[in-house]
N, C-alpha and C positions, 0 to 999 in steps of 0.2 A: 161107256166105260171100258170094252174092251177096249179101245184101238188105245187108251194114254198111256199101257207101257209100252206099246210098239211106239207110239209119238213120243215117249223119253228116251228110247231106245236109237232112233234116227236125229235123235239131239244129240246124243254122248258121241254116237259115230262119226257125224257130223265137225265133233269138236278134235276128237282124237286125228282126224283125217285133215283140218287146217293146223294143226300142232305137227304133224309130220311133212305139209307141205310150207310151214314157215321155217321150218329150219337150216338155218346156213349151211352152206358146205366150206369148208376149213381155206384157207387162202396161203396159198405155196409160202414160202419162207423168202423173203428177198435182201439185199444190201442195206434196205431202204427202213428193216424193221426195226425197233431199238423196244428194248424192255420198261413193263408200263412202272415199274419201281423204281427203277437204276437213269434210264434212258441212254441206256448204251448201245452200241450194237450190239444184235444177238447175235451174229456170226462171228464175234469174237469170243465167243466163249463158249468152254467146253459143254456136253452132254445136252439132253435132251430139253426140248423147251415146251411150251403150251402155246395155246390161243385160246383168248375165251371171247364170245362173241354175245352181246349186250343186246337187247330188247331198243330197238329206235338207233340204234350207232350202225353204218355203213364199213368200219374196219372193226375190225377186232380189237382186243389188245393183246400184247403176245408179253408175253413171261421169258425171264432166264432160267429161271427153274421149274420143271414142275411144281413141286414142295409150293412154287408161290400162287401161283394159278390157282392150286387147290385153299390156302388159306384166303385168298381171296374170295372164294366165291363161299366160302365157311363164316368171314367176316362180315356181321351185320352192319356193315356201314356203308356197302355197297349201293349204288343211287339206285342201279339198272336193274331188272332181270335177267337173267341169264338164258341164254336160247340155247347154248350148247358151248363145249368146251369140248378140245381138241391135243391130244399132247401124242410126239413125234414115237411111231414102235422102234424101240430100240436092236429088234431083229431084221430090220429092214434090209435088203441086202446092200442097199450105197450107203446105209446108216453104219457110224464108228462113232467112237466117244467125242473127238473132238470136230466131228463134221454130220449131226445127227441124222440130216437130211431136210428136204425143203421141201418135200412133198408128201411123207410117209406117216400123215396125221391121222389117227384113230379116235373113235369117241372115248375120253375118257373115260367113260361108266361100261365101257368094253374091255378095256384094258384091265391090265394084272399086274400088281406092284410089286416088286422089292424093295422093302423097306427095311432099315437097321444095316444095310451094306458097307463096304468100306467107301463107296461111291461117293462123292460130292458134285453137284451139276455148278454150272455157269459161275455163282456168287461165292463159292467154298461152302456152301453148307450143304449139312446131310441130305439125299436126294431121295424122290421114289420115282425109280427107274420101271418106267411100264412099258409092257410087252404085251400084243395081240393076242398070241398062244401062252398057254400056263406052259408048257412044255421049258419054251425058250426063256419064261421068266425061273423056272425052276431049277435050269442049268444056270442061267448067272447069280441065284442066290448060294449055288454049290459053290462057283468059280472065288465071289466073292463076299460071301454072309449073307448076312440077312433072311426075312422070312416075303411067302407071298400072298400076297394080301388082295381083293377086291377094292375099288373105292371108298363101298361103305361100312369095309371093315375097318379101313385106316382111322387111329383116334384121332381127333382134334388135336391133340399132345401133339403130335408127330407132325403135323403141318405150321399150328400158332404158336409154338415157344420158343422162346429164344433159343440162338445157338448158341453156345456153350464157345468163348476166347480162350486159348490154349493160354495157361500161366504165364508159357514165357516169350508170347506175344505184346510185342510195342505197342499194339490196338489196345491191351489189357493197364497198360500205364496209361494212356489216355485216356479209357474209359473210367478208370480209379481217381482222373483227377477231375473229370466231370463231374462225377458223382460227388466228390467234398465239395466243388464248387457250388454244385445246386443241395447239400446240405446248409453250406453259411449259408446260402441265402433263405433260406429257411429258416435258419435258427434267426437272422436278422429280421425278417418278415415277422416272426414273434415277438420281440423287440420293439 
């Protein structure tokens, strides 16, 4: 009976030590990447991006936004596991808003957010812009709002809700006339 906590003991280790050697390491940023929601290039679009890398999948799939990366792996509808997620340090020294860098991926659960900024990444919506050092996150929440956050400080709110169409956005007429359209058909479906 002594040795079966040392024998549960060389199991846990065991387990934690394949869990640190199955994990991917981040895959450079190239021409070739397009975003897993949009599918557009990610090089055409401003600010910081992700990778999240799936349990059985060979590539990753790479995000225009942070913001999406992170509701994604938040959304239960996800098929995969997640093995690790990766998003660009925006203090990097070749890293600028609209050329983040193709190399300068940190673990996301490292990283330090600004969130509430006047920033918007790659899709126009509101971003969280993550930094390696709280330092460097702390001076761009001074430069441009917001507050700095950990990962798993950040609410749900702040990654899955919709963003918000300025009034006097032509997107805001379209969406207005969607929405009566999938009303009749509703009020018909009653009918």
């Amino acid at each position: 009976m002594k040795w079966l906590p040392l024998l549960l003991l060389a199991i846990t280790l065991a387990a934690c030590k394949e869990d640190v050697a199955t994990r991917p390491e981040p895959v450079p940023l190239t021409a070739e990447a397009v975003g897993h929601y949009c599918q557009m290039d990610l090089l055409e679009h401003p600010g910081p991006k992700a990778q999240v890398h799936l349990e059985g999948l060979d590539h990753p799939l790479f995000f225009s936004q942070v913001r999406d990366a992170i509701a994604y792996q938040r959304m239960p509808e996800q098929s995969h596991a997640i093995t690790a997620i990766y998003v660009n340090d925006m203090a990097a020294p070749a890293a600028s808003w609209e050329h983040p860098g193709a190399e300068n991926w940190i673990d996301a659960t490292a990283a330090h957010y600004v969130i509430g900024s006047d920033a918007t990444g790659g899709m126009d919506a509101p971003e969280l812009v993550p930094f390696l050092d709280a330092k460097d996150a702390s001076d761009f929440a001074d430069m441009r709002g917001g507050q700095v956050l950990r990962l798993a400080e950040v609410a749900d709110a702040e990654v899955l809700s919709a963003v918000p169409i300025a009034p006097d956005s032509t997107d805001r007429a379209e969406e207005d006339d969607f929405e009566a359209r999938l009303n009749q058909l509703s009020r018909e479906r009653q009918n």
